[in-house]
Backbone as CSV, one residue per row, in Angstrom:
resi,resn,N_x,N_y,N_z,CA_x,CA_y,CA_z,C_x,C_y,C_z
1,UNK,-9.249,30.391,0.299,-10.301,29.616,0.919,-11.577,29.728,0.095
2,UNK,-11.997,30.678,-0.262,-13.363,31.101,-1.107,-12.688,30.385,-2.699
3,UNK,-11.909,29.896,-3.106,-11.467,29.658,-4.477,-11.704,27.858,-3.712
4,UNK,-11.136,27.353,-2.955,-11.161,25.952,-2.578,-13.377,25.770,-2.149
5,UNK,-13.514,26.428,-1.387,-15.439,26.720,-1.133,-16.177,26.332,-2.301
6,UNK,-15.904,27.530,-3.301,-16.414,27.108,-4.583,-16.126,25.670,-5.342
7,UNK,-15.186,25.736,-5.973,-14.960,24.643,-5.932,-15.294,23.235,-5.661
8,UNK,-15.249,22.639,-4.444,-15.980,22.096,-3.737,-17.322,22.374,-4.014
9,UNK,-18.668,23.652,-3.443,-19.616,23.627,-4.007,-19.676,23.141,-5.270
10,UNK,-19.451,23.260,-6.300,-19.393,22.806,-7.196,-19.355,21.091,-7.825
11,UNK,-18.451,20.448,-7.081,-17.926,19.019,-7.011,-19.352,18.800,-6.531
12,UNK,-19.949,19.621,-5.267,-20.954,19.087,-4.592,-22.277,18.814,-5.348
13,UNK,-22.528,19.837,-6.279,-23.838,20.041,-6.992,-23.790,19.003,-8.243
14,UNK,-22.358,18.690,-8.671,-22.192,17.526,-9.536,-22.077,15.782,-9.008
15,UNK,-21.791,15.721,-8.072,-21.540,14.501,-7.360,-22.390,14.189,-6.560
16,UNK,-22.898,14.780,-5.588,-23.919,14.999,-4.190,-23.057,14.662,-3.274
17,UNK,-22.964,14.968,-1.821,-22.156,15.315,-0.554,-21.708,13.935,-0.160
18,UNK,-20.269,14.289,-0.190,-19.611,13.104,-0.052,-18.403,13.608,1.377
19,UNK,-17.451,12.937,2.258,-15.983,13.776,3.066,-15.070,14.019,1.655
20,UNK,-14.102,15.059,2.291,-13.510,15.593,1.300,-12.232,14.539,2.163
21,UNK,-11.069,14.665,0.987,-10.293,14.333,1.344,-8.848,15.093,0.757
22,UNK,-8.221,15.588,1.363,-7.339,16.479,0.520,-5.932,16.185,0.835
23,UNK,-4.693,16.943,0.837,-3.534,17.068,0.837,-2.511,17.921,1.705
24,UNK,-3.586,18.519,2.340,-3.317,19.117,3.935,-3.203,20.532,3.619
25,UNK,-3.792,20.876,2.599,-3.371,22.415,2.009,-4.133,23.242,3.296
26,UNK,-4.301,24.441,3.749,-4.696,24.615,4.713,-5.845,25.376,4.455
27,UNK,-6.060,25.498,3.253,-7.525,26.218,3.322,-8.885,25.499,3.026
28,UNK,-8.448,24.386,2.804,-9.611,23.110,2.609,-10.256,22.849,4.042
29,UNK,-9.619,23.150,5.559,-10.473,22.558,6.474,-11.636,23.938,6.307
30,UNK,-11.079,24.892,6.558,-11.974,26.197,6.573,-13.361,25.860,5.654
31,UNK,-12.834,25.729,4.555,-14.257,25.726,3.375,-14.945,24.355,3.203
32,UNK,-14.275,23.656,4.144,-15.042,22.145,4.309,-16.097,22.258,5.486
33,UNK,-15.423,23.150,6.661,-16.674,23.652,7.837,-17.386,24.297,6.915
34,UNK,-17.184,25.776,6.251,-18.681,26.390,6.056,-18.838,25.628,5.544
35,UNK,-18.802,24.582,4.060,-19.710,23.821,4.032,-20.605,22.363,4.690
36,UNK,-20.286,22.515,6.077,-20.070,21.478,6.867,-19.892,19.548,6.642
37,UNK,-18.548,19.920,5.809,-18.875,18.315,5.160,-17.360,17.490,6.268
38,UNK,-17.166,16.686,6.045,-16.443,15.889,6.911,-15.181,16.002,6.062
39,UNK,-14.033,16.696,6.578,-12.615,16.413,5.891,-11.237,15.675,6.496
40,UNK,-10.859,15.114,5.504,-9.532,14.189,6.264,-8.400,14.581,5.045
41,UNK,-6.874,14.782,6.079,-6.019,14.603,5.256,-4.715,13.590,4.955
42,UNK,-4.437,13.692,3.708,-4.043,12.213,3.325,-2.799,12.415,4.483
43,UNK,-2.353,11.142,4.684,-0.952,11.039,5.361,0.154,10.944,3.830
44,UNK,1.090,10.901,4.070,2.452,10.791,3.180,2.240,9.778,2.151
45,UNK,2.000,8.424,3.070,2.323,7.543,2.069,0.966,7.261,1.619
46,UNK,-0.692,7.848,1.644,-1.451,8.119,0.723,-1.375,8.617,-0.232
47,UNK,-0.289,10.096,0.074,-0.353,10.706,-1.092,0.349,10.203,-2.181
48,UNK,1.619,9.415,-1.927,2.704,8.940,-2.629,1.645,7.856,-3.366
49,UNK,0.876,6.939,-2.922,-0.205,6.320,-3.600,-0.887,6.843,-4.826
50,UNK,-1.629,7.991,-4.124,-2.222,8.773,-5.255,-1.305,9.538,-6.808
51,UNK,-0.179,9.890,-6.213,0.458,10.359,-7.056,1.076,9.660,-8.051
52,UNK,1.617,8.000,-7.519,1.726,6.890,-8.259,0.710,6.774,-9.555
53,UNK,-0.123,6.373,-8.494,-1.693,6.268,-10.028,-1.669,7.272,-10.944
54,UNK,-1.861,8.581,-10.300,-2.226,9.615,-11.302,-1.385,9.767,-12.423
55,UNK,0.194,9.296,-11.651,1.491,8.809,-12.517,1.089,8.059,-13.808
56,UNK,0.562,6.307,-13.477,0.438,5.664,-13.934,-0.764,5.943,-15.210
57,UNK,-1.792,7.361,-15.087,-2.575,7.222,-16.215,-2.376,8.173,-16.702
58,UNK,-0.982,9.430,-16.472,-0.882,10.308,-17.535,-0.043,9.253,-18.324
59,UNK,0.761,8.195,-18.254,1.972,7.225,-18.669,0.768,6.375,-19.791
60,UNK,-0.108,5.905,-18.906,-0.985,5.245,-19.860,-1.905,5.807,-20.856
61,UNK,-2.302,7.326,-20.467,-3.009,8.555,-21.605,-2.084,8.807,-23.123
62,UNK,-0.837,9.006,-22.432,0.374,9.228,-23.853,0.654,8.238,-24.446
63,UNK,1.018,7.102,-24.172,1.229,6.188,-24.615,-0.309,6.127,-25.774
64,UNK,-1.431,5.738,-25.109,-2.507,5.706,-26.454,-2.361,7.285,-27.751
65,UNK,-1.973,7.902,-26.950,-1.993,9.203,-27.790,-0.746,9.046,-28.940
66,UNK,0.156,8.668,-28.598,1.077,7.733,-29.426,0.741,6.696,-30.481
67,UNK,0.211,6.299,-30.060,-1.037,4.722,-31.457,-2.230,5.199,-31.710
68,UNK,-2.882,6.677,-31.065,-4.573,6.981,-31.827,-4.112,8.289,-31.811
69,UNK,-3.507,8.963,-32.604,-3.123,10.426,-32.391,-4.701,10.966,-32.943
70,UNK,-4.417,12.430,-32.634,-5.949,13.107,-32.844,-5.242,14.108,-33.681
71,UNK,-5.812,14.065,-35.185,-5.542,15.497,-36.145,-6.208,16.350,-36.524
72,UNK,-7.238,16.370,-35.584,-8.312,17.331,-35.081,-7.960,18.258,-34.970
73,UNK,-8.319,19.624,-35.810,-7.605,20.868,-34.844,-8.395,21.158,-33.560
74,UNK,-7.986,22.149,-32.575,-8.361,22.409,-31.950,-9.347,21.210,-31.242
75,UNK,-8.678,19.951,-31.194,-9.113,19.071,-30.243,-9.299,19.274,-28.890
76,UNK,-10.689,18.908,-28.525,-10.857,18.619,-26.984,-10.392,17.796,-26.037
77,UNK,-9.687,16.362,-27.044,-9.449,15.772,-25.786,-10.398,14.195,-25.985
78,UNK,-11.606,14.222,-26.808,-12.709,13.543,-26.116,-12.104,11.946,-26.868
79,UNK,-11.135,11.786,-27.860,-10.680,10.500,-28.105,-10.106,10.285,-26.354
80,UNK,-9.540,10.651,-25.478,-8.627,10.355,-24.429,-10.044,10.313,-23.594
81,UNK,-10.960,11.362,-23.388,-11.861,10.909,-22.707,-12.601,9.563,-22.570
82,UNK,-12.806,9.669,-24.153,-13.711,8.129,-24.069,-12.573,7.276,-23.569
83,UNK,-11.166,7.199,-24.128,-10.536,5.941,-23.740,-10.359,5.456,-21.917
84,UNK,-10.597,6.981,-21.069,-10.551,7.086,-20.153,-12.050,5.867,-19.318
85,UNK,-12.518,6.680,-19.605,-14.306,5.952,-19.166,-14.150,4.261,-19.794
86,UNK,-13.497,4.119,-20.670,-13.554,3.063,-21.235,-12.626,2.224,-20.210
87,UNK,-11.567,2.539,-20.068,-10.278,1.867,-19.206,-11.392,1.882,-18.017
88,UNK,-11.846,3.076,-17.011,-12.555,2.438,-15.783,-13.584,1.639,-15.579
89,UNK,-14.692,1.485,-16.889,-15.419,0.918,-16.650,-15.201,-0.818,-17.061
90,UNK,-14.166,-0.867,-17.664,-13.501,-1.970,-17.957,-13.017,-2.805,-16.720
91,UNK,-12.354,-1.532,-15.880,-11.244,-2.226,-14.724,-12.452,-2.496,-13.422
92,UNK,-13.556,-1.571,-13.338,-14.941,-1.640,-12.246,-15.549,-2.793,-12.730
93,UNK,-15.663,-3.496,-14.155,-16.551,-4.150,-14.381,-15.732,-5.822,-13.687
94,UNK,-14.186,-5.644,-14.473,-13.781,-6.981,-13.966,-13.427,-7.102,-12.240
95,UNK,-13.384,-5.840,-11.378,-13.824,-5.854,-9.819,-14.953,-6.600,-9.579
96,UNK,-15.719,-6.356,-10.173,-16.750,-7.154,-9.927,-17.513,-8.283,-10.204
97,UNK,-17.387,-8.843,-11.603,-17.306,-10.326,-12.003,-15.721,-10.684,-12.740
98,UNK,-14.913,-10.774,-11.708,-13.608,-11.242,-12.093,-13.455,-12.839,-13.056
């Protein structure tokens, strides 16, 4: 519970206070009261949703890592980052002037 608290604090001081929404683990309601934020947990076929997507952009992360490899040693990552930010702000921008 104090490992999920933190955590969370954390999300909080980077994001600002938002409901949590989790996976029904059981120590998330606890550290969602002390921090008194509003929590809900997913039903089944949310999660199967979520897990789809998350599916769908490790599938779409490798695949670029495949055509822009990084021969960086000790790479961070930040070619996949940018492509990341790049893919959402791409897919938010055409949400909104389609």
């Amino acid at each position: 519970m104090f490992v999920a608290e933190r955590f969370i604090s954390v999300v909080l001081n980077n994001h600002g206070k938002h409901p949590v929404s989790t996976d029904g683990g059981t120590w998330y309601p606890q550290a969602c009261r002390f921090l008194k934020l509003k929590h809900h947990v997913h039903s089944s076929f949310e999660k199967s949703i979520i897990e789809r997507t998350m599916q769908y952009i490790k599938d779409r992360t490798e695949s670029f890592d495949d055509y822009f490899l990084c021969n960086l040693k000790n790479c961070k990552l930040n070619h996949v980052k940018n492509w990341l930010n790049l893919f959402a702000n791409y897919h938010n921008e055409e949400k909104i002037h389609p």
